[in-house]
ZAMARGU-4260 file (C-alpha; in steps of 0.2 Angstrom, whole numbers, plus 5000, padded with zeros to 4 digits):
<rodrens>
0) 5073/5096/4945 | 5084/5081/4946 | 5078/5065/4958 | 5088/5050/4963 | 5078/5037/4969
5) 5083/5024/4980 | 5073/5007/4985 | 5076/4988/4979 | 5054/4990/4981 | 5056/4993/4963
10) 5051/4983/4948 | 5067/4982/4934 | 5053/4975/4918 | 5037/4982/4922 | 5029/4963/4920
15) 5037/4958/4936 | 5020/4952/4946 | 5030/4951/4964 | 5036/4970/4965 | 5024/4982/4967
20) 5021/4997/4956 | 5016/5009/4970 | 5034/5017/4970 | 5038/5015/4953 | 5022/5025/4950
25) 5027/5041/4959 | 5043/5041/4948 | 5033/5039/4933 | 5021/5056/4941 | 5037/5066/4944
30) 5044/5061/4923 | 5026/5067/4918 | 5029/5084/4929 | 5046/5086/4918 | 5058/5080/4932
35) 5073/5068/4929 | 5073/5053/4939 | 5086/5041/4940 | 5083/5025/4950 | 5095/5016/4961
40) 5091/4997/4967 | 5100/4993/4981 | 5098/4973/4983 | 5103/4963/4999 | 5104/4944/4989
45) 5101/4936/5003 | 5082/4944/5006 | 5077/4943/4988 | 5079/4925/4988 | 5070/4925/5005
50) 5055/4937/4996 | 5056/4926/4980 | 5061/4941/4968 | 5067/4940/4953 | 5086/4941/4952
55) 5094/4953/4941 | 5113/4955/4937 | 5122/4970/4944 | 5120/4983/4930 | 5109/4997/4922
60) 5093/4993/4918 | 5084/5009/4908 | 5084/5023/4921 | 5087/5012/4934 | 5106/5005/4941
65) 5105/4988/4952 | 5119/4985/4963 | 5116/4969/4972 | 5126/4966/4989 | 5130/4952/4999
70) 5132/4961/5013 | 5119/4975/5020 | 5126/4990/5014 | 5140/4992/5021 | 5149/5003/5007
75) 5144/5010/4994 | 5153/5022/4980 | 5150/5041/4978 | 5138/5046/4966 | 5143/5051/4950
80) 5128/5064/4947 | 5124/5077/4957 | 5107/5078/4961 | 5095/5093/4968 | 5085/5078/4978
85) 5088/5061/4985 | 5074/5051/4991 | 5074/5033/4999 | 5062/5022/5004 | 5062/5005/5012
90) 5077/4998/5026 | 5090/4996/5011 | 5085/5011/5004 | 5086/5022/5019 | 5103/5013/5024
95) 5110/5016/5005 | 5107/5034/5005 | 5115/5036/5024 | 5129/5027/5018 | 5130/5042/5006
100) 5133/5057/5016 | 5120/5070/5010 | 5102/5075/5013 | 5090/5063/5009 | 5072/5060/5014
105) 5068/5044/5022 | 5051/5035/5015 | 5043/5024/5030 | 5033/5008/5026 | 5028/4994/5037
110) 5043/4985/5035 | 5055/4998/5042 | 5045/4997/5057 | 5047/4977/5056 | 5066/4980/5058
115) 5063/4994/5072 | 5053/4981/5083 | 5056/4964/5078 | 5070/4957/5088 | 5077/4947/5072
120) 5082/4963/5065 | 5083/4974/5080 | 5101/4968/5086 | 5110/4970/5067 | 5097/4984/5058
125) 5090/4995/5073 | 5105/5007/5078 | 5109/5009/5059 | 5091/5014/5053 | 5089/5025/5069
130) 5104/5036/5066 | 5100/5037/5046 | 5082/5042/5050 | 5091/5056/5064 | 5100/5061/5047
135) 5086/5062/5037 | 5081/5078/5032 | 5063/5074/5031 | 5052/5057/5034 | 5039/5052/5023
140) 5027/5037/5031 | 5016/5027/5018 | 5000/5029/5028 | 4994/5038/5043 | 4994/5023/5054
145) 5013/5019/5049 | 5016/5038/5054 | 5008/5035/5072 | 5018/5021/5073 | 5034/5030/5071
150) 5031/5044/5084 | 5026/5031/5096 | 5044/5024/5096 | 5052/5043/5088 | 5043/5057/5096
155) 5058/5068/5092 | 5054/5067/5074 | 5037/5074/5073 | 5042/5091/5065 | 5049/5082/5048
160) 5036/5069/5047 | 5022/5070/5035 | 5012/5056/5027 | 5015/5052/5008 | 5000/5040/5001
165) 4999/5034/4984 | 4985/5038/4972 | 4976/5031/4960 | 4971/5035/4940 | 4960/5045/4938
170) 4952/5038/4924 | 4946/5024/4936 | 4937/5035/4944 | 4917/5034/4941 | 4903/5045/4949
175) 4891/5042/4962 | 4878/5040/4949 | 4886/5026/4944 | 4888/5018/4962 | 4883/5001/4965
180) 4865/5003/4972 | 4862/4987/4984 | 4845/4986/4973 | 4850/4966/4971 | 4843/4950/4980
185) 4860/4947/4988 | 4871/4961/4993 | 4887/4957/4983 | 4903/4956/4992 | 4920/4957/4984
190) 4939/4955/4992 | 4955/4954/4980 | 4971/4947/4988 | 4985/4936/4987 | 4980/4921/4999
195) 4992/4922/5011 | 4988/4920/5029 | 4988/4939/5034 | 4976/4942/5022 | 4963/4934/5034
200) 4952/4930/5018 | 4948/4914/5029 | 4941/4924/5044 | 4930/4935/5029 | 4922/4919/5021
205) 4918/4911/5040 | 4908/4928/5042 | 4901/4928/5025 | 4894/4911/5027 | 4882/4916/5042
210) 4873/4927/5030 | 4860/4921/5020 | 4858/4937/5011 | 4877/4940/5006 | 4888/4933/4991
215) 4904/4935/4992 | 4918/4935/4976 | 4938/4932/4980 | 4948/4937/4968 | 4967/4929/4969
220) 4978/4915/4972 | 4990/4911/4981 | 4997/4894/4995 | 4982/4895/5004 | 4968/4891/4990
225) 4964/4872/4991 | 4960/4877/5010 | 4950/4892/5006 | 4941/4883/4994 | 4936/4869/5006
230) 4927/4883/5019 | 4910/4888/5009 | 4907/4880/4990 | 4893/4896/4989 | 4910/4907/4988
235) 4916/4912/4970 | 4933/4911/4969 | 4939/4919/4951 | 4958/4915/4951 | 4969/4930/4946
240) 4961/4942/4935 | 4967/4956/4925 | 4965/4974/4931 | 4956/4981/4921 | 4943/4964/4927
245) 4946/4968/4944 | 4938/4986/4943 | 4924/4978/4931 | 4920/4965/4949 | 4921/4980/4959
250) 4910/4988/4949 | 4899/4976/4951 | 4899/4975/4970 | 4893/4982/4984 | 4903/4979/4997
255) 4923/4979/4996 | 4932/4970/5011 | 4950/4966/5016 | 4952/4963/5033 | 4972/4962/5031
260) 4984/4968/5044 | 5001/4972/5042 | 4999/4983/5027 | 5008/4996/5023 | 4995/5006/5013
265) 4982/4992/5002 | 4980/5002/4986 | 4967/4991/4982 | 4956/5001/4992 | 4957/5015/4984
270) 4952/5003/4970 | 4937/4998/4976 | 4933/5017/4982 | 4936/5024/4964 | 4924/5010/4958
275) 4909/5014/4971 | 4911/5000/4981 | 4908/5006/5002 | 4925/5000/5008 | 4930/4992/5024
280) 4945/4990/5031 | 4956/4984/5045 | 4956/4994/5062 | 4971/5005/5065 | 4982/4996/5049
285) 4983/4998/5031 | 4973/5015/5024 | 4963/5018/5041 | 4966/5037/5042 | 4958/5038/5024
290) 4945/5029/5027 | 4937/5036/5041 | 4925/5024/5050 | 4906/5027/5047 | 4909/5041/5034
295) 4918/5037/5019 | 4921/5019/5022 | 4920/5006/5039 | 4936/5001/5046 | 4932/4982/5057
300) 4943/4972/5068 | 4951/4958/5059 | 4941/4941/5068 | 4927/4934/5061 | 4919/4941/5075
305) 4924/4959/5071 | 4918/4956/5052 | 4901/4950/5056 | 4897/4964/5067 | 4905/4978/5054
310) 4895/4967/5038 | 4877/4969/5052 | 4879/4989/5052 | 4883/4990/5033 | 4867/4980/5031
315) 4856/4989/5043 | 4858/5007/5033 | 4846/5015/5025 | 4848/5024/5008 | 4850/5040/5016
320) 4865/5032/5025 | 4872/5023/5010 | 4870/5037/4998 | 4880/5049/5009 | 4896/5036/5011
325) 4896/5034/4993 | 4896/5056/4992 | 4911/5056/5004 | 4919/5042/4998 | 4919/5049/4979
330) 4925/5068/4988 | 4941/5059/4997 | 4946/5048/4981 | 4945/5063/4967 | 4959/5070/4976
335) 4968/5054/4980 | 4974/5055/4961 | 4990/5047/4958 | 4996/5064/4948 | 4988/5074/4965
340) 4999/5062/4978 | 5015/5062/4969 | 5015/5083/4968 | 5009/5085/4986 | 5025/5072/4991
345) 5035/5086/4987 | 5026/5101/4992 | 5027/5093/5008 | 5045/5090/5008 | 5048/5107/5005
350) 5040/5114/5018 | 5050/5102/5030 | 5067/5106/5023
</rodrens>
């Protein structure tokens, strides 16, 4: 099957550390299942200045053109390639594809729902991405909580939404007999995360710090690290670290938390789950619909407050408890593989259209 895929979410040089690789994943699933994907990269200059991502000139870069645009997407030329699927994710990818007058399925992230609500973008962007989601053949949201948030303000779109989550390697993976087993003196705690200010890594460590019993490990850098820093010197702070580190500290750890909002999935998650860790996340954002509250994983309001209570229940299990989180949480991530998710993306749009 031929694919055109269309997003400026994409990185152009694989080495790019500011562009996430989730989407450039399920392109590389599809190649591996004998699809041909070509990649289009609509770029509005003016916002990936604003972002701080790299620039690249107009131009083919592999499979993947790059058009930048001053103006929003206004026109864009007829594609030279016909193509049995076109599929577009973020605002400018979603506006792109409209702009080109066949069926295309629309892929949600948080940021579309920025430009649905947020009164910066709702006067120029809202009408726009409205009628090309009423175009859209099918509507894939990035996590169950995005999809929720859709229907609130779309109801009418229910019958062609479904929700498109990443996955992970499956070689990450590791049994529950290799589980991290909270035989220590300290229960370990891990978070991984750019330090910016909706990463709430300050609210974590304020929490932390009232245990006695807890150490807690920050992977990442970021604006925000002198202040971190300053808040408890009994916190690690590693600095960046490369992947294959990361899942070494998670496999290491007990407890992964990111008490993030705003996500639009946290693939890092599905991280710590492949690596054993019990996983907590933010209430109703991020991969909250995956991880299902006291059964796989926790899921904790984002104030120190909300931490501190969530970190107390972890604490109070028995290894009865424990040992049937880690049993779930090892049955919902072998079939969150990131050959599994990319396959049941298009199954699913299928059935829709």
């Amino acid at each position: 099957m031929k694919i055109l895929f269309i997003t400026d979410l994409y990185p152009i040089k694989e080495t790019e550390k500011t562009t996430p690789k989730t989407l450039l994943n399920f392109v590389k699933e599809w190649q591996n299942a004998g699809h041909q994907v070509d990649v289009i990269k609509p770029n509005f200059i003016l916002n990936s200045f604003l972002r701080g991502k790299p620039f690249y000139k107009s131009g083919q870069y592999g499979n993947v053109y790059n058009i930048n645009y001053w103006t929003p997407f206004w026109f864009v030329r007829p594609l030279s390639k016909k193509y049995d699927l076109i599929i577009a994710h973020m605002p400018s990818g979603i506006l792109y594809a409209d702009k080109l007058g066949l069926p295309f399925i629309a892929g949600i992230h948080h940021s579309d729902l920025q430009v649905l609500t947020n009164p910066l973008y709702k006067f120029h962007f809202k009408k726009r991405i409205k009628t090309a989601l009423n175009n859209a053949k099918a509507i894939a949201c990035r996590s169950y909580v995005i999809k929720e948030k859709l229907l609130k303000l779309f109801p009418e779109f229910e019958n062609k939404t479904f929700v498109a989550p990443s996955g992970i390697d499956e070689k990450i993976i590791i049994p529950p007999a290799n589980y991290p087993k909270f035989e220590g003196k300290n229960i370990k705690i891990l978070t991984c995360a750019n330090f910016i200010k909706r990463k709430n890594i300050d609210k974590l460590i304020k929490a932390c710090k009232e245990f006695e019993s807890f150490e807690l490990t920050v992977i990442g850098d970021g604006r925000l690290s002198k202040k971190l820093e300053k808040l408890d010197k009994n916190v690690k702070f590693t600095g960046r670290l490369k992947l294959e580190e990361v899942y070494a500290k998670m496999r290491e750890s007990d407890i992964f938390i990111l008490p993030s909002v705003d996500e639009t999935f946290g693939m890092v998650y599905l991280e710590a789950m492949a690596s054993g860790c019990i996983t907590v996340c933010t209430k109703d954002d991020g991969i909250a619909g995956i991880i299902k509250n006291n059964e796989n994983g926790f899921l904790t309001e984002p104030t120190i407050e909300g931490i501190k209570k969530t970190l107390t229940h972890i604490k109070s299990l028995d290894k009865n408890s424990l040992k049937a989180i880690h049993t779930n949480t090892f049955n919902t991530i072998k079939n969150l593989t990131s050959a599994q998710c990319a396959e049941d993306y298009l199954q699913q749009i299928f059935k829709i259209s």
